[in-house]
C-alpha positions in Angstrom: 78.9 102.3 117.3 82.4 103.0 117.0 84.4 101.7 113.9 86.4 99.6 115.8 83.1 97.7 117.1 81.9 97.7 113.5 84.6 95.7 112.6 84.4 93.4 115.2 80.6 93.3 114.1 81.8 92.0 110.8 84.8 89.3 112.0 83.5 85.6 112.3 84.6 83.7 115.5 85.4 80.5 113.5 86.7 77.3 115.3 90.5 77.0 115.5 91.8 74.7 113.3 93.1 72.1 116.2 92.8 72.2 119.7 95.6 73.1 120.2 96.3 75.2 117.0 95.1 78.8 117.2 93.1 79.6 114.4 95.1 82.2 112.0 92.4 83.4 110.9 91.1 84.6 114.1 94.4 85.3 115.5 95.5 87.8 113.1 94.7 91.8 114.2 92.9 93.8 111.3 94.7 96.7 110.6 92.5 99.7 109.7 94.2 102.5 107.9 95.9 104.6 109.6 94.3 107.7 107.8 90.9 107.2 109.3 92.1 106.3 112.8 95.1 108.0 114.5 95.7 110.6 111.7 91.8 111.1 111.1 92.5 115.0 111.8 95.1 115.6 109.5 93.5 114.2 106.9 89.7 116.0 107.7 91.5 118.9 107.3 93.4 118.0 104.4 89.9 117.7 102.7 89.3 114.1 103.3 86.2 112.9 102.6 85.6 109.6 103.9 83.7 109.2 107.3 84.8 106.0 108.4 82.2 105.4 111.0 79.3 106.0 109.2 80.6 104.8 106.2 81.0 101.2 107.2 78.2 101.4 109.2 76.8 101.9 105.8 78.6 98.5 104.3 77.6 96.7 107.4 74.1 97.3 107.0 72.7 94.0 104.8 71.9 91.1 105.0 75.1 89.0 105.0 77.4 92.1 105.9 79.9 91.1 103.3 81.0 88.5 105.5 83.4 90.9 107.1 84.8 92.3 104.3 86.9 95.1 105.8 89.3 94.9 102.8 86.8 95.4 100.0 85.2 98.3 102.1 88.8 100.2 102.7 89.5 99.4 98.8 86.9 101.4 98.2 87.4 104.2 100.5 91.2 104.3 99.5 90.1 104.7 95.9 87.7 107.4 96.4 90.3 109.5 97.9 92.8 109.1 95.6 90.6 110.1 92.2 88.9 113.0 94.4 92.9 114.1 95.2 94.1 113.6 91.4 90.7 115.2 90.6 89.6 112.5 87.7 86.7 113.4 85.6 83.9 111.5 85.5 80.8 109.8 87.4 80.8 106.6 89.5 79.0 103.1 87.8 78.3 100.2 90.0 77.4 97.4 87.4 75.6 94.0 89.6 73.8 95.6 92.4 71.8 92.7 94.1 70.7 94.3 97.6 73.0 97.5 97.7 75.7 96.8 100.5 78.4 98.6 97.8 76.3 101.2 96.2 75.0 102.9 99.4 79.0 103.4 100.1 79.8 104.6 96.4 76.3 106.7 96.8 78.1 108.4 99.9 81.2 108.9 98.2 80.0 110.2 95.1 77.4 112.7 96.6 80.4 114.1 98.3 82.4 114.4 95.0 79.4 115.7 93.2 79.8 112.8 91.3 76.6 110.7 90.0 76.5 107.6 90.3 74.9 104.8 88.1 73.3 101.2 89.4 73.2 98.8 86.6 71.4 95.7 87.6 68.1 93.5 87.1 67.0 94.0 90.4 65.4 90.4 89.7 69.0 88.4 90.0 70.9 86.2 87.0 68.8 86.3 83.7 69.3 83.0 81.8 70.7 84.3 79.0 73.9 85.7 81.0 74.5 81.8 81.8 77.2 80.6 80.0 77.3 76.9 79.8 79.1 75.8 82.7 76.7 78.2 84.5 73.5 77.2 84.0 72.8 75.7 87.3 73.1 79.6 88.9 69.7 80.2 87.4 67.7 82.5 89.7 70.9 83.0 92.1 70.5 86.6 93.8 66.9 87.1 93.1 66.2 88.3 96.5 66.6 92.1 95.5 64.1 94.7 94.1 64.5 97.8 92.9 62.1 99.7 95.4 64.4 97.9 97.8 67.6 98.9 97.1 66.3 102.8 95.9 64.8 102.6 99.4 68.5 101.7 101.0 70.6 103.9 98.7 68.2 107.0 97.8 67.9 108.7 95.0 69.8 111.9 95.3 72.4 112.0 92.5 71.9 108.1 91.5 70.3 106.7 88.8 68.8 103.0 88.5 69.1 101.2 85.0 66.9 98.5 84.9 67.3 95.5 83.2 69.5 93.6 81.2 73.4 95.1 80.1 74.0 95.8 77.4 71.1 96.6 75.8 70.3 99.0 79.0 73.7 100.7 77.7 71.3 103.3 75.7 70.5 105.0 79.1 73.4 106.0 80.4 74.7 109.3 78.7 76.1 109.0 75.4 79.4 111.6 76.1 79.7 109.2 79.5 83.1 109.3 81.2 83.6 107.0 84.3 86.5 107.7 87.3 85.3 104.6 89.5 83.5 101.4 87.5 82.8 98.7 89.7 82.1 95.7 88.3 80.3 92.7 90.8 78.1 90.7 88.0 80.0 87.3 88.8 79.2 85.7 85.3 81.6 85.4 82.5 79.2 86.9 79.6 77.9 89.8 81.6 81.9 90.6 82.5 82.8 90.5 79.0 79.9 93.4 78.2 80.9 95.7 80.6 84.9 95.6 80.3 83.9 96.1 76.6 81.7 98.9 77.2 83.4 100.9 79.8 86.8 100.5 79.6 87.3 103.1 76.7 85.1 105.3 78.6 87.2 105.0 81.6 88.5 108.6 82.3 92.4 108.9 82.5 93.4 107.8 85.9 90.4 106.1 86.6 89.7 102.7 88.4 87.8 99.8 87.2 87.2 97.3 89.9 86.4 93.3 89.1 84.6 91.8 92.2 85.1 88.1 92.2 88.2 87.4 90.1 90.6 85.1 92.2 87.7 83.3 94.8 87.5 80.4 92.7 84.1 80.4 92.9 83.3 82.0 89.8 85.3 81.0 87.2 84.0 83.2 84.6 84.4 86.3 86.1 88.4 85.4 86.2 88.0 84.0 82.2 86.7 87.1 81.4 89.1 89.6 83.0 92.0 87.2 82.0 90.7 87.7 78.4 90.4 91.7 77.8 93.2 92.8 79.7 95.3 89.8 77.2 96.2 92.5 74.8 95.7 95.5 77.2 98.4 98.6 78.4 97.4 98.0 81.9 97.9 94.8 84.0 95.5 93.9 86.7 96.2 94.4 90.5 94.9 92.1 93.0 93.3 93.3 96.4 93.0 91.5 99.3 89.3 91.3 100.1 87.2 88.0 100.5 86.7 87.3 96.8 89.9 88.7 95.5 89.0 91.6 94.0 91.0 92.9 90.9 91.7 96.7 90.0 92.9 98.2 87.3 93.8 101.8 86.7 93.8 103.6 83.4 96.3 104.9 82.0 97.0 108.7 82.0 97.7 110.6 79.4 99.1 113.3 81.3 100.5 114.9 84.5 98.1 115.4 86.8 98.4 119.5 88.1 
């Protein structure tokens, strides 16, 4: 399947708006970038890493396909390159897992870099005491996952799978633990606030933390929280343009990279 039919797998046919209205929505061309289309050579041998076909054949393969989010996939891909290009230290951490649509990507990309990568989740969806208290009617959201499940998706080379509930989990990952690429997709305010507090000074310089979730206005605490550490922060939050509004930061660097 080419990429250009992947896409297309992903886009929804929605109804126009009016009859007579073209839906925008529809209407509007996706623009794929230009690095892993027409200048795809240049940038192979350039040392490019990303293989756009099979890598969003990868994000395509679940159960609700992301909903055709193109945006959140290239965000990705985009932000692999760059910390393999500035050459930041450190492993990847996917932090809310649920069926492994993002982690068999950031599996790909990180077995590439010779990176490991790290899968923090429940495997069994929201535990109750993550609900804050205008959450409580998510209980048992996203507990159609396992962890055979998702190990059987992403494999096991260079990935490890931390079970249970963050942060007490927090005492398997390695205690020297530096991070280029944190991605953060656990939706609930209290969870949120744990992992900003826990990686964010273990963030290597130059590295990415991305916030799934922040400006769909479908999950309030996820933008509390974010709005809340960064308060008194050096770095500001950037906003991508995937489905759920996605917000990065990157850390600050302490010096030139060479």
């Amino acid at each position: 399947m080419s990429l250009l039919n992947v896409a297309r797998k992903f886009l929804k046919d929605d109804a126009p708006v009016t009859d007579s209205k073209p839906d925008w929505k529809v209407e509007r061309k996706f623009s794929h970038p230009q690095r892993y289309t027409q200048n795809y050579a240049k940038y192979v041998a350039l040392g490019g890493l990303v293989e756009p076909e099979e890598d969003a054949a990868r994000f395509a393969n679940g159960q609700d396909s992301h909903n055709g989010d193109m945006g959140r996939f290239y965000s990705l891909c985009l932000i692999s390159d760059l910390v393999a290009k500035h050459k930041v230290p450190g492993d990847f951490v996917e932090f809310g897992v649920w069926q492994g649509n993002t982690a068999e990507v950031l599996a790909a990309f990180a077995r590439r870099q010779q990176r490991t990568l790290y899968l923090l989740d429940t495997f069994e969806g929201f535990p109750d005491e993550d609900l804050d208290k205008d959450e409580k009617h998510l209980t048992g959201t996203f507990k159609d996952t396992s962890l055979e499940a998702v190990k059987g998706r992403v494999g096991e080379e260079g990935t490890v799978f931390v079970k249970g509930h963050f942060p007490e989990t927090a005492s398997q990952l390695p205690d020297d633990g530096q991070y280029a690429i944190v991605h953060i997709d656990c939706d609930l305010y209290v969870p949120m606030v744990a992992a900003l507090e826990y990686f964010y000074p273990r963030m290597a310089p130059g590295g990415f933390i991305l916030m799934h979730d922040y400006g769909s206005l479908c999950w309030d605490g996820a933008e509390k929280a974010v709005e809340e550490f960064f308060a008194d922060k050096a770095e500001g939050i950037m906003p991508l343009p995937d489905l759920c509004s996605t917000v990065v930061v990157r850390k600050n660097k302490k010096a030139r990279y060479r």
